[in-house]
Residue frames relative to the residue before (quaternion, step in Angstrom):
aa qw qx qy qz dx dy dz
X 1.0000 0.0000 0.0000 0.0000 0.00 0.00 0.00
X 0.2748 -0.6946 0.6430 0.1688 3.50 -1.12 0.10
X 0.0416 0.7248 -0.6817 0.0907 4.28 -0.88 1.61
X 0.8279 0.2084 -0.1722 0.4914 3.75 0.40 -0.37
X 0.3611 0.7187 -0.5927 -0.0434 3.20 -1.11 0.13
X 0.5538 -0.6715 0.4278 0.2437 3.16 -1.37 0.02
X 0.0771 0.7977 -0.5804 -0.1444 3.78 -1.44 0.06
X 0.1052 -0.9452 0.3067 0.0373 3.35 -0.15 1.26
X 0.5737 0.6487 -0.2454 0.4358 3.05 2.05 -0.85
X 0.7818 -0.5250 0.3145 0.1195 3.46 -1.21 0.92
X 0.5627 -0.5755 0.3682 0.4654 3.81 -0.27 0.68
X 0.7047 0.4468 -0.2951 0.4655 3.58 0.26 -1.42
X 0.7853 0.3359 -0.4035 0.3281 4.10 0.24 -0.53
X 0.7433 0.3986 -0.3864 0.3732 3.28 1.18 -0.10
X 0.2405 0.6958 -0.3992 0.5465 3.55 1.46 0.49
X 0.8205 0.3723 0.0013 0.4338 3.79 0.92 -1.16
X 0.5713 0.4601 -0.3029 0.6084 3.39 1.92 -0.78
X 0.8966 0.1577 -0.1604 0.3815 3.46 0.76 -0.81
X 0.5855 -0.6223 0.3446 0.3888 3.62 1.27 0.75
X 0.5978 0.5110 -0.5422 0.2958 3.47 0.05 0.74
X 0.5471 -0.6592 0.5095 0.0808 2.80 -1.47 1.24
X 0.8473 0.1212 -0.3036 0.4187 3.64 0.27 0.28
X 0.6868 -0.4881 0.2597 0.4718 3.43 -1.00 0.29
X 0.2610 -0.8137 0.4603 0.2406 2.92 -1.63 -0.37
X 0.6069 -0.7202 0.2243 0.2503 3.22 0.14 1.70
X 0.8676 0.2619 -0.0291 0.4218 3.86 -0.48 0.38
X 0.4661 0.8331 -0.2483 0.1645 3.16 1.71 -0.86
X 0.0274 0.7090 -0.7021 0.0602 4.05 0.07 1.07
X 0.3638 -0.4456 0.7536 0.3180 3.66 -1.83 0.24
X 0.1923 -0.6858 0.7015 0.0235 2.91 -1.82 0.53
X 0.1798 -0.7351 0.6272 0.1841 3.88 -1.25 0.79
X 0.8213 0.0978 -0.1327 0.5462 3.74 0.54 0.74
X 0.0632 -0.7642 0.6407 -0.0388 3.20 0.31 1.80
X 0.0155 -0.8133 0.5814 -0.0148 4.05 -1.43 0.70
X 0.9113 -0.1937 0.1795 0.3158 3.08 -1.18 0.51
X 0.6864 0.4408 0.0766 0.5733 4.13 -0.24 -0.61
X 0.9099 0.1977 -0.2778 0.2363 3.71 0.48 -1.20
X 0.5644 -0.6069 0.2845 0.4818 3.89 -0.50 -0.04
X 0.0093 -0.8881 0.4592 -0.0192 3.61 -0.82 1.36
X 0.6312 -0.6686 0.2588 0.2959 3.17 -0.70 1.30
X 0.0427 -0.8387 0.5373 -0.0782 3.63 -0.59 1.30
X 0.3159 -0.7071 0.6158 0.1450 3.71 -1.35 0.25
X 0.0125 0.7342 -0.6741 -0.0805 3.51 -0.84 1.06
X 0.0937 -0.7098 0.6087 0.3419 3.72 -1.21 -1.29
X 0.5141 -0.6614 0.5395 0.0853 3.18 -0.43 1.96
X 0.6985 -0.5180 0.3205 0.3756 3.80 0.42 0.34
X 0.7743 0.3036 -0.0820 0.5491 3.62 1.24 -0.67
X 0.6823 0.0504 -0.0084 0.7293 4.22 1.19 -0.78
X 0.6140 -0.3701 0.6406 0.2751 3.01 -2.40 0.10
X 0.0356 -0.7713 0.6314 0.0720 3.63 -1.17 0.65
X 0.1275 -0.7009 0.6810 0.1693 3.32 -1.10 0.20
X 0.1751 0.6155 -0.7510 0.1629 3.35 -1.61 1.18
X 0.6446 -0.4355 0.5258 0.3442 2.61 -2.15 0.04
X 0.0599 0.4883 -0.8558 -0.1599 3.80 -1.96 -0.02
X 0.5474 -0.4456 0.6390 0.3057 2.66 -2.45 0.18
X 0.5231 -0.6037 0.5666 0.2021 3.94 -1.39 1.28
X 0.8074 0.1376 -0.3371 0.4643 3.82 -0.50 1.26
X 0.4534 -0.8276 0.2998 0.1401 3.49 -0.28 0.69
X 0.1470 -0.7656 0.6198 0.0898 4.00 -0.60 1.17
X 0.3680 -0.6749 0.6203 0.1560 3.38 -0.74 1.42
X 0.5496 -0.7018 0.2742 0.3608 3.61 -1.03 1.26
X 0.6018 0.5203 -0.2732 0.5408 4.00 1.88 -0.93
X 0.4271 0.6510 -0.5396 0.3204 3.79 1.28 0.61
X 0.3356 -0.7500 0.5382 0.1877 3.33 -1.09 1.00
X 0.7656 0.2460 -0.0597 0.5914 3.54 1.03 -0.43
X 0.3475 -0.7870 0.4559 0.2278 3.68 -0.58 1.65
X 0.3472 0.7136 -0.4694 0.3872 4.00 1.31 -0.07
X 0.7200 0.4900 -0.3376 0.3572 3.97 1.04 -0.37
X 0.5820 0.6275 -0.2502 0.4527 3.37 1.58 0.52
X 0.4567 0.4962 -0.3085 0.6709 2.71 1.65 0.65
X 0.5665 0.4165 -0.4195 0.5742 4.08 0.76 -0.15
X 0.7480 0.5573 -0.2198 0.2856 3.47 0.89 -1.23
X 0.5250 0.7134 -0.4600 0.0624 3.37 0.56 -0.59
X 0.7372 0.1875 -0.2776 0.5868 3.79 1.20 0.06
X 0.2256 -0.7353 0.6349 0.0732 3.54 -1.21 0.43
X 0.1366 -0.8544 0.4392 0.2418 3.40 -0.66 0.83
X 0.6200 -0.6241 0.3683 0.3009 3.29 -1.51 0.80
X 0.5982 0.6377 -0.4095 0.2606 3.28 0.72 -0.23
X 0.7595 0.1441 -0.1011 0.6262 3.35 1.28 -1.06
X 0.2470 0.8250 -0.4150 0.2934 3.98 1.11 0.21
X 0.5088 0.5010 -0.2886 0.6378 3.54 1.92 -0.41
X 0.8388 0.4330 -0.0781 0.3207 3.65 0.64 -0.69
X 0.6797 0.2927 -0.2484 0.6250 3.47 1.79 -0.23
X 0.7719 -0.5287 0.2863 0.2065 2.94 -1.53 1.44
X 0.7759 0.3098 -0.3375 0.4338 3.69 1.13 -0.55
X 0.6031 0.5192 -0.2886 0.5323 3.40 1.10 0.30
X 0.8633 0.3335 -0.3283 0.1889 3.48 -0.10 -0.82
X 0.5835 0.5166 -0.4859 0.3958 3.70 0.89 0.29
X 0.5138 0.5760 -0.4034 0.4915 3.80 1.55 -0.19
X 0.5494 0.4990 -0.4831 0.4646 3.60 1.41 -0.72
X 0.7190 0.5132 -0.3254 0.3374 3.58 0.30 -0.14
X 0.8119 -0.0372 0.0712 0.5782 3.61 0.68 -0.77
X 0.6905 0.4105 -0.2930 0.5185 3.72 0.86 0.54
X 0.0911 0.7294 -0.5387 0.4117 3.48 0.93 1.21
X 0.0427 0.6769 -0.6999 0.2240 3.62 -1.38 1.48
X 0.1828 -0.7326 0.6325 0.1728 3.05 -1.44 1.20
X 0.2443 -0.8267 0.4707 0.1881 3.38 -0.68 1.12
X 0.3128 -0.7708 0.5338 0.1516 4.14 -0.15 1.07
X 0.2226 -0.7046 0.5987 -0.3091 3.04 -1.33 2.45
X 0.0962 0.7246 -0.6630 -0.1616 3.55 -1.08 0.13
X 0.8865 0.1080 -0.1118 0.4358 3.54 1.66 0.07
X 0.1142 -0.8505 0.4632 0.2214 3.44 -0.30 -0.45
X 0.2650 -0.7898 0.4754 0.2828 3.36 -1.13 0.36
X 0.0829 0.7438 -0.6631 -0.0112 3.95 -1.24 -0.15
X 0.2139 -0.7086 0.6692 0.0655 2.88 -1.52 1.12
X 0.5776 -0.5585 0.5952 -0.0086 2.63 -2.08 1.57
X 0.2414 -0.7709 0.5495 0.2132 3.18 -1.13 1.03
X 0.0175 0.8030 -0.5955 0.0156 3.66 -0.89 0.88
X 0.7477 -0.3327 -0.0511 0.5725 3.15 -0.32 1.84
X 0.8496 -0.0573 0.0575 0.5212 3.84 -0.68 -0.70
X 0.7389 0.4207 -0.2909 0.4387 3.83 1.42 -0.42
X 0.1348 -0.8368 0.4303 0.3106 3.44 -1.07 -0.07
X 0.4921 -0.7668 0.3555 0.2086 3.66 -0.23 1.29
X 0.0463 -0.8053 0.5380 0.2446 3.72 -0.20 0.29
X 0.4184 -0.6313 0.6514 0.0462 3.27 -1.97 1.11
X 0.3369 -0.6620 0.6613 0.1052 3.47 -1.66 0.50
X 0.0101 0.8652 -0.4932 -0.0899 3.63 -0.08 0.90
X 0.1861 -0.8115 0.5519 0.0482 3.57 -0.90 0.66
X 0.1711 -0.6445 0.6429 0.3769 3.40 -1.03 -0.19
X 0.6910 -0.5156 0.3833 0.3312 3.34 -1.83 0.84
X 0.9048 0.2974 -0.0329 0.3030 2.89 0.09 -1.55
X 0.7407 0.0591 -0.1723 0.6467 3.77 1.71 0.71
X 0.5570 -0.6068 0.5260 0.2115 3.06 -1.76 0.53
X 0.7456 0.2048 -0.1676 0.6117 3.64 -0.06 -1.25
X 0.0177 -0.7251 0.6507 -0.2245 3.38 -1.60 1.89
X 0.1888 -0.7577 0.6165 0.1009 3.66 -1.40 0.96
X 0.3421 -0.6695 0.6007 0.2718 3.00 -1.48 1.04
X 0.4931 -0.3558 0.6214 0.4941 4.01 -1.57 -0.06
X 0.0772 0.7579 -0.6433 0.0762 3.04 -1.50 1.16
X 0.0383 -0.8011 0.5941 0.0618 3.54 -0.88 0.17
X 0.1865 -0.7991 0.5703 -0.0381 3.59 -0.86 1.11
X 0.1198 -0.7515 0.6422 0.0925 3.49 -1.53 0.61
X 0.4703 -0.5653 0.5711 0.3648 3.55 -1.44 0.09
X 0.0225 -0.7018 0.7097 0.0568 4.25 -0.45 -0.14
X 0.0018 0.7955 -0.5943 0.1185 3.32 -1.20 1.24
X 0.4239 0.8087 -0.3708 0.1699 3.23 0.23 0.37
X 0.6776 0.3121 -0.1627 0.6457 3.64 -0.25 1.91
X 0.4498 -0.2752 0.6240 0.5767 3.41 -1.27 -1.73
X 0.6062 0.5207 -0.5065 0.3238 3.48 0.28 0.32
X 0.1019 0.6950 -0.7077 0.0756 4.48 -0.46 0.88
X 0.3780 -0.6067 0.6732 -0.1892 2.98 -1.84 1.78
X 0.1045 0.6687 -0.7325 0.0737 3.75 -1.00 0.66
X 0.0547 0.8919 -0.4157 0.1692 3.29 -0.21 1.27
X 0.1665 0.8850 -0.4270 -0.0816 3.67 -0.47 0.02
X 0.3798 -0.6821 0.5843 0.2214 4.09 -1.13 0.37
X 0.4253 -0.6696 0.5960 0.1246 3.36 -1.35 0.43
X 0.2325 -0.8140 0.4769 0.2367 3.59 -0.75 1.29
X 0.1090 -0.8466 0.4972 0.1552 3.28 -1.45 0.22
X 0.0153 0.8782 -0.3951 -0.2691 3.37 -1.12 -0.22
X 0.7285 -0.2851 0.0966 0.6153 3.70 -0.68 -0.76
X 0.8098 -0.3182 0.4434 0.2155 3.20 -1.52 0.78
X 0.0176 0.6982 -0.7039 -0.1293 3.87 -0.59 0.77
X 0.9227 -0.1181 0.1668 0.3269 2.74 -2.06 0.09
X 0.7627 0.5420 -0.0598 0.3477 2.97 0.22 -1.83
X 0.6822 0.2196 -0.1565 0.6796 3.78 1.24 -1.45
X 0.7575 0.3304 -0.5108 0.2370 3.64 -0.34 -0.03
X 0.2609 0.6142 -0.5819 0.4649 3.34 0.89 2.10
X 0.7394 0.2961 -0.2273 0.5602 3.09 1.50 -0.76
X 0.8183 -0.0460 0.0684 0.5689 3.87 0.75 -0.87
X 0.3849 -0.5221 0.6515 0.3935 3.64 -0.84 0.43
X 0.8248 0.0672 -0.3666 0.4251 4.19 -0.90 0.48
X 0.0448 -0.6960 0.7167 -0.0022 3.33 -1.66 0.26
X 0.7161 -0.5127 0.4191 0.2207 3.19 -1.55 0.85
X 0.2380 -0.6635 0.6522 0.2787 3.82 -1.07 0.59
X 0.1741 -0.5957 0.7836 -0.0282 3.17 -1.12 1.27
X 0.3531 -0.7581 0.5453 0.0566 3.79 -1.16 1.31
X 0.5387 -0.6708 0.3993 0.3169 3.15 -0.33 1.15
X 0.4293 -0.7127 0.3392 0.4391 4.07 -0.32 -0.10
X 0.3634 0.7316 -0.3349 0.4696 3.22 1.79 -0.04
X 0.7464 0.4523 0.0429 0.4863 3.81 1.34 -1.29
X 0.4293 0.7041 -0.4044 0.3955 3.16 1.43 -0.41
X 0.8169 0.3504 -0.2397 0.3905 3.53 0.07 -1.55
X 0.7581 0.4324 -0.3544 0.3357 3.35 1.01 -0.94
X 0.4494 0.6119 -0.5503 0.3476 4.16 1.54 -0.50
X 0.7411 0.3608 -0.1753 0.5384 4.45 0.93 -1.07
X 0.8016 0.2665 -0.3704 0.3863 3.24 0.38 0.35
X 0.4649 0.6629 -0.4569 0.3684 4.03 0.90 -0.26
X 0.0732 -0.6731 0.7337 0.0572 3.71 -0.88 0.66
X 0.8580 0.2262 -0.2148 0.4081 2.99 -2.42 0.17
X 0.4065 0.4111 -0.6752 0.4581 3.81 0.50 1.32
X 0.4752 -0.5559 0.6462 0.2180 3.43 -1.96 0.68
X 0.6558 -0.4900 0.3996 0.4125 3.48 -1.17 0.53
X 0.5430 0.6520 -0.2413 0.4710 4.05 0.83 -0.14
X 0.6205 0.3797 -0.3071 0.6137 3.50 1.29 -1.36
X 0.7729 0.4073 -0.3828 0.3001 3.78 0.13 -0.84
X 0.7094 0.3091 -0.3037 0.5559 3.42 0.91 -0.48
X 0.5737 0.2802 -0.6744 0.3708 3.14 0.66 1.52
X 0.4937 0.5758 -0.4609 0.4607 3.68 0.85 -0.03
X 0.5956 0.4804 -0.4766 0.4329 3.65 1.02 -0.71
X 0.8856 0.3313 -0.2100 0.2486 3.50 0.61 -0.92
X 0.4421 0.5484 -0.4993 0.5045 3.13 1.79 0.92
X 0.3481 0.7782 -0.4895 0.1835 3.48 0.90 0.06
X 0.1413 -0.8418 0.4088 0.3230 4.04 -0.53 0.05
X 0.4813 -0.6116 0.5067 0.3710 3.70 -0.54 0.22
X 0.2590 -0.6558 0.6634 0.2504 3.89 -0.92 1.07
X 0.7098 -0.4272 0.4163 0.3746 3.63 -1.49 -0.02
X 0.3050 -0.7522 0.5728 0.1146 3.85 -0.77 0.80
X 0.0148 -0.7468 0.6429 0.1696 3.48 -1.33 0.10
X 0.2219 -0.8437 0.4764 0.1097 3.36 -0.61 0.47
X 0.1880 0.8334 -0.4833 -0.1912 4.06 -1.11 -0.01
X 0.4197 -0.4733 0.4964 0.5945 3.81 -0.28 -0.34
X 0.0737 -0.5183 0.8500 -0.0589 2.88 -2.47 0.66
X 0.6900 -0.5132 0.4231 0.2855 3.38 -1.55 1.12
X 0.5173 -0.5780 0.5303 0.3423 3.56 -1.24 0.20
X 0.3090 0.6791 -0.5623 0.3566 3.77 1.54 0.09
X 0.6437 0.5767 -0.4070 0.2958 4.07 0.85 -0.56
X 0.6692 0.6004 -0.3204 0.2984 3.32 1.41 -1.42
X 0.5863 0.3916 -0.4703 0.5308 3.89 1.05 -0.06
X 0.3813 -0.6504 0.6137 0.2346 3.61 -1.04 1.33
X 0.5056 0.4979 -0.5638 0.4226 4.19 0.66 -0.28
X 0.6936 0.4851 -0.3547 0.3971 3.66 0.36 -0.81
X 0.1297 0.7476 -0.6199 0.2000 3.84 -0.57 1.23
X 0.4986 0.4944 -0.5676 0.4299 3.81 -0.17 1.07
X 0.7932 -0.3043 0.2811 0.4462 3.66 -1.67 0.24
X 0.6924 0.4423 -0.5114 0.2519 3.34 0.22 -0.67
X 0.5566 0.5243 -0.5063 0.3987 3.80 0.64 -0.33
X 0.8437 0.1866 -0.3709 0.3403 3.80 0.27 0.17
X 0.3676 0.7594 -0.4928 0.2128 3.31 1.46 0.69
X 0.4473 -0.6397 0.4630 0.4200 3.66 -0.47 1.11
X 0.4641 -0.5591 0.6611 0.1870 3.44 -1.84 0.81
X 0.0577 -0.7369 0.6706 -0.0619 3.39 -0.87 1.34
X 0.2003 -0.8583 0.4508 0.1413 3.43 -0.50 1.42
């Protein structure tokens, strides 16, 4: 699965990593994005790239109660083509959600250690995302969940699932392809490859989401 992560890089490089042309209103980095809060995504409105905010767990639009966006915050890819709150977003409601890390915690004997995960070979990364609108009342939602899938090599030392991070090769085409059936994308999801990961310990200072300054990625030196 995928509950914390991070964005640290600066307005102007991700404006530049992912080609959008206007700013992006409101925009703070964050060392311990969670559940509940609003996280910085990329659609294409049919004509440009946007940046904006969604809320981080996901209200299906026929939800009667916004408390289910909190069960939601990942969605797996395997069957995400096939359940009722996911698969018409697998078609035309696709979001790249903007990362330079993630956390997960390792079980060790009765504790569970958290890790900082990177890719090697870059900094600014999207996760596969998919977003909905949720209306309901005077009450309007923009919301969204984070796919996942099985564990590679590499993470199922730390957890059996992990986050799709889109190659950058994949980025434009996961938000911008039309006319694919919920089938074509979750097969493009599952030709997707995994870049190389690195990984280190960090203090449990990370596991309280109120806590958001450097220390959550200061390596743990035992």
């Amino acid at each position: 699965m995928c509950g914390r992560y991070t964005l640290l890089a600066d307005e102007a490089e991700i404006l530049d990593k992912f080609s959008i042309e206007q700013s992006i209103p409101d925009y703070e980095p964050s060392y311990n994005i969670a559940p509940g809060q609003q996280v910085l995504a990329v659609i294409h409105d049919g004509d440009k790239k946007r940046a904006g905010y969604l809320r981080w767990g996901l209200i299906p639009s026929w939800a009667t109660d916004e408390k289910i966006g909190y069960k939601m915050i990942n969605a797996r890819s395997e069957t995400a083509h096939e359940k009722p709150s996911f698969k018409h977003l697998m078609t035309r409601k696709r979001c790249l959600i903007v990362a330079d890390s993630f956390y997960e915690w390792k079980r060790v004997g009765n504790e569970k250690q958290p890790k900082r995960i990177q890719l090697n070979d870059r900094k600014l990364f999207a996760f596969a995302g998919l977003w909905d609108k949720w209306e309901y009342g005077d009450q309007k939602r923009f919301t969204c969940t984070i796919l996942t899938k099985a564990a590679n090599r590499f993470m199922q030392t730390i957890h059996h699932r992990m986050p799709i991070i889109l190659p950058k090769s994949h980025e434009d085409a996961w938000i911008t392809t039309t006319n694919q059936s919920a089938d074509e994308v979750h097969q493009f999801l599952q030709e997707v490859e995994t870049e190389p990961f690195q990984a280190y310990d960090v203090a449990s200072y990370v596991n309280a989401a109120k806590n958001n300054d450097a220390g959550c990625i200061a390596p743990l030196h035992k």
